[in-house]
C-alpha positions in Angstrom: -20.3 47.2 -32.0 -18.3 49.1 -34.9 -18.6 47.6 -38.0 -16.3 47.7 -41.2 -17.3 48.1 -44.7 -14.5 47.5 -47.4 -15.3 48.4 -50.8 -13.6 49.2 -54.0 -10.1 51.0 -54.4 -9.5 50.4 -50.4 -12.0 52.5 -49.0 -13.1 51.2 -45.6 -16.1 52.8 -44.0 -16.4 52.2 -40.3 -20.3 52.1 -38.8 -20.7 51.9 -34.7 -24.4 49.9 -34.2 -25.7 48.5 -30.7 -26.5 44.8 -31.9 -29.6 44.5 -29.5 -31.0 47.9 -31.0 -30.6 46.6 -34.2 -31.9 43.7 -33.9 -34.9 45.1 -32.4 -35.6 47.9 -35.0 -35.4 45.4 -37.3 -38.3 43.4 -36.1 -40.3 46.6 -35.5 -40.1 47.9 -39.3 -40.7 44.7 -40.7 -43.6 45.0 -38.8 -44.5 48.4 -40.0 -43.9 47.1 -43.5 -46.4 44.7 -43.1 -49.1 46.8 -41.8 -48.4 49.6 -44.6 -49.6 46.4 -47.0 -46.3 45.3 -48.3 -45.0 41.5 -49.2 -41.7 41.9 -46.3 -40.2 39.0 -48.3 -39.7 40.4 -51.3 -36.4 40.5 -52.6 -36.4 44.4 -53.0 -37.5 44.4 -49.4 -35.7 41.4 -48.0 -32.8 43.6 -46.1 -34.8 47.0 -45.9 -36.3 46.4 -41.9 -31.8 46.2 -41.3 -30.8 48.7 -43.1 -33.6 51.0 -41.6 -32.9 50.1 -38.1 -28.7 51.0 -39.0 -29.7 54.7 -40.7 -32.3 55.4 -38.1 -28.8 54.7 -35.5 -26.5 57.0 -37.6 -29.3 59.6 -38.4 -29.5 60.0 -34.2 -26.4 59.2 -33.4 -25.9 62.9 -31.7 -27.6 61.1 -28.4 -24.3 59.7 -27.7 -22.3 62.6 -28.2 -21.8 65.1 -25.7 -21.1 68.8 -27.6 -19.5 70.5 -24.4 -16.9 68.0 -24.2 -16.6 68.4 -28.2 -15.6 71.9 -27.1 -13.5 71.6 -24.3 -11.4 68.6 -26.0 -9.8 71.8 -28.2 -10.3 74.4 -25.8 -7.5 76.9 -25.5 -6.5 80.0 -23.7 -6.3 83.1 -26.0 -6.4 86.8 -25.4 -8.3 87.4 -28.9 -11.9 89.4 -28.4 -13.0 89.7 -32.1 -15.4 87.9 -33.8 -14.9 84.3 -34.7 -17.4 83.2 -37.5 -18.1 79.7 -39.1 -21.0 79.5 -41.8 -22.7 77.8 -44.5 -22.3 75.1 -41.9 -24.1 71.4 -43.1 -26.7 70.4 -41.2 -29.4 67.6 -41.6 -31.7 66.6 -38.7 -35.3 64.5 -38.3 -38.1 66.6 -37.8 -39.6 65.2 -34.5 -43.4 65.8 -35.2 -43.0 63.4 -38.5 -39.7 62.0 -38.4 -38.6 63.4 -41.9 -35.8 65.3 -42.6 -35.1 68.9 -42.5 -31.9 69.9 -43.7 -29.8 73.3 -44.6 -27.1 75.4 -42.9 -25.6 77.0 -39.8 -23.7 79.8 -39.1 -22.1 80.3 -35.9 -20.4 83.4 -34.2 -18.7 83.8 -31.0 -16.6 86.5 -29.6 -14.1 85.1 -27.1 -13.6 86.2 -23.8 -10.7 84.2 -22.7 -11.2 81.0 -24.4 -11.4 79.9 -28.2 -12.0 76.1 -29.7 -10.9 74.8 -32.4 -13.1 75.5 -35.7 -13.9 72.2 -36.8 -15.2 71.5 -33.1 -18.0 74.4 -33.7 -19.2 72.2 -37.1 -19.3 68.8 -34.9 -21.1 71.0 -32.2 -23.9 71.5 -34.7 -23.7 67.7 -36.0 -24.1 66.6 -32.5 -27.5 68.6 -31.7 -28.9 68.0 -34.9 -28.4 64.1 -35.1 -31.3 64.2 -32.7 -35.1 64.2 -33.0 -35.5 68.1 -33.5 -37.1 71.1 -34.0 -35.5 74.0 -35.5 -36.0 76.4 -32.7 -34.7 74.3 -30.1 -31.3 73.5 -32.2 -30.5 77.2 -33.0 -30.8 77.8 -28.7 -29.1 74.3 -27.6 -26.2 75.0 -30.0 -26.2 78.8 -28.8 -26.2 77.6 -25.1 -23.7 74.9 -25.4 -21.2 77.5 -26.6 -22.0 80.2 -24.3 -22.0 77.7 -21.2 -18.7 76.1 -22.3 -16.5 79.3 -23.4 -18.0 81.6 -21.3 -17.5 84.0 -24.7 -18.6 87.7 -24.8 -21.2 86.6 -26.8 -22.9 84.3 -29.0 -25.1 84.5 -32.4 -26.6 81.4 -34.3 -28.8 81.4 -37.3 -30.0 78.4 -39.2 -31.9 78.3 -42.6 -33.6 74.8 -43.4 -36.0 73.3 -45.9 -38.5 70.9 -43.9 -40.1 67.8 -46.1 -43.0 67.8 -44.0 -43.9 70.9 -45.3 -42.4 69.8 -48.7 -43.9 66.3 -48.8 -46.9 66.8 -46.9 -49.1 68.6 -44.9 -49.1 72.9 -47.2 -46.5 71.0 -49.8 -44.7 74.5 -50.2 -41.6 73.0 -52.2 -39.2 75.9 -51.6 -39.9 77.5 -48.5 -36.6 78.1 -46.1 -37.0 78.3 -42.1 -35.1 81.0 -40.5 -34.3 80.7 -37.3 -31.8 82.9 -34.6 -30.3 83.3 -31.1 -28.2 85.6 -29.7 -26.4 86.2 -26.1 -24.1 88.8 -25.1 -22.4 91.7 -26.9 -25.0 90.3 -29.9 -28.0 90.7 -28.1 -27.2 93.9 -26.3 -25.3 95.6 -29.4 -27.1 96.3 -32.5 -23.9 97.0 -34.2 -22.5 93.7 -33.8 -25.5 91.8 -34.6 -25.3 93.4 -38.0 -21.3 92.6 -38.5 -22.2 89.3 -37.9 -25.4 89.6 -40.1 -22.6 91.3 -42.9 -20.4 88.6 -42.9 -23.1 85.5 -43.1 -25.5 87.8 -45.7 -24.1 86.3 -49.1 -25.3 83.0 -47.6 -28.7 84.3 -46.5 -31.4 83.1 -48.8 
């Protein structure tokens, strides 16, 4: 069920929620509260077991998206066969071994063979793989394959840089240590030249 949230100067914020999930997340983490020794009837606590159960939704909402229809909604004919870039692309995913975050950046290269998408579809592309339970390495290759099984490009390249609280929080507690992760297909695998163009272009962004 979408729901709308009006607040101040006219801004309306629309939420979609399954009612039965809801409700049933709530119970669970009101549960959990209990068991982690906490008074669930508190008033600082009163409405936390809901709003968990709504960001746990939104945080994974990328199960009800489907990214190769993403692309093929804007998917367009075009005799262009040069690089196509889009970086320093926001990303922030759940960490499935944990379920805390990792979050950083994307950056995405395709080089058409016949078909292009629009640019903003590559950015949702990401946003529907990483509202998942995830792990890096898996991302970086589902995002790599969706593209290359939807475009059918000349090739593909994907790198993704991400800080991971369970190594931040927990666990080594390294505080600023950056995953790198990459995949390639095509002209980027098979051409060193290209790989570094592509490596050129997203370098500034590289940590």
């Amino acid at each position: 069920m979408e729901h709308t949230l009006h607040g101040d100067n006219g801004y309306a914020k629309i939420e979609s929620f399954n009612d039965q999930t809801t409700e049933a997340l709530t119970g669970h983490y009101t549960e959990i509260l209990k068991l982690l020794g906490e008074d669930e009837k508190r008033e600082g606590l009163e409405k936390t077991p809901l709003r968990v159960a709504k960001a746990m939704q939104f945080l994974t909402q990328g199960y009800n998206m489907d990214p190769e229809e993403i692309l093929k909604s804007a998917k367009f004919r075009e005799d262009y066969q040069q690089m196509v870039v889009v970086k320093d692309i926001e990303l922030y995913s759940m960490c499935e071994h944990h379920m805390l975050p990792f979050f950083g950046k994307a950056h995405v290269a395709y080089i058409p063979r016949h078909h292009i998408t629009g640019l903003s579809k590559v950015a949702r592309v990401v946003e529907a793989f990483a509202r998942r339970l995830q792990v890096q390495e898996r991302l970086t290759t589902q995002i790599k394959e969706c593209i290359h099984n939807t475009l059918n490009p000349l090739g593909v390249a994907v790198v993704i840089e991400a800080q991971h609280m369970c190594m931040q929080m927990r666990g080594v507690q390294k505080q600023h240590s950056v995953t790198t992760t990459s995949d390639f297909t095509g002209a980027f695998l098979k051409n060193q030249a290209t790989r570094e163009e592509f490596f050129n272009i997203i370098g500034s962004s590289l940590h």
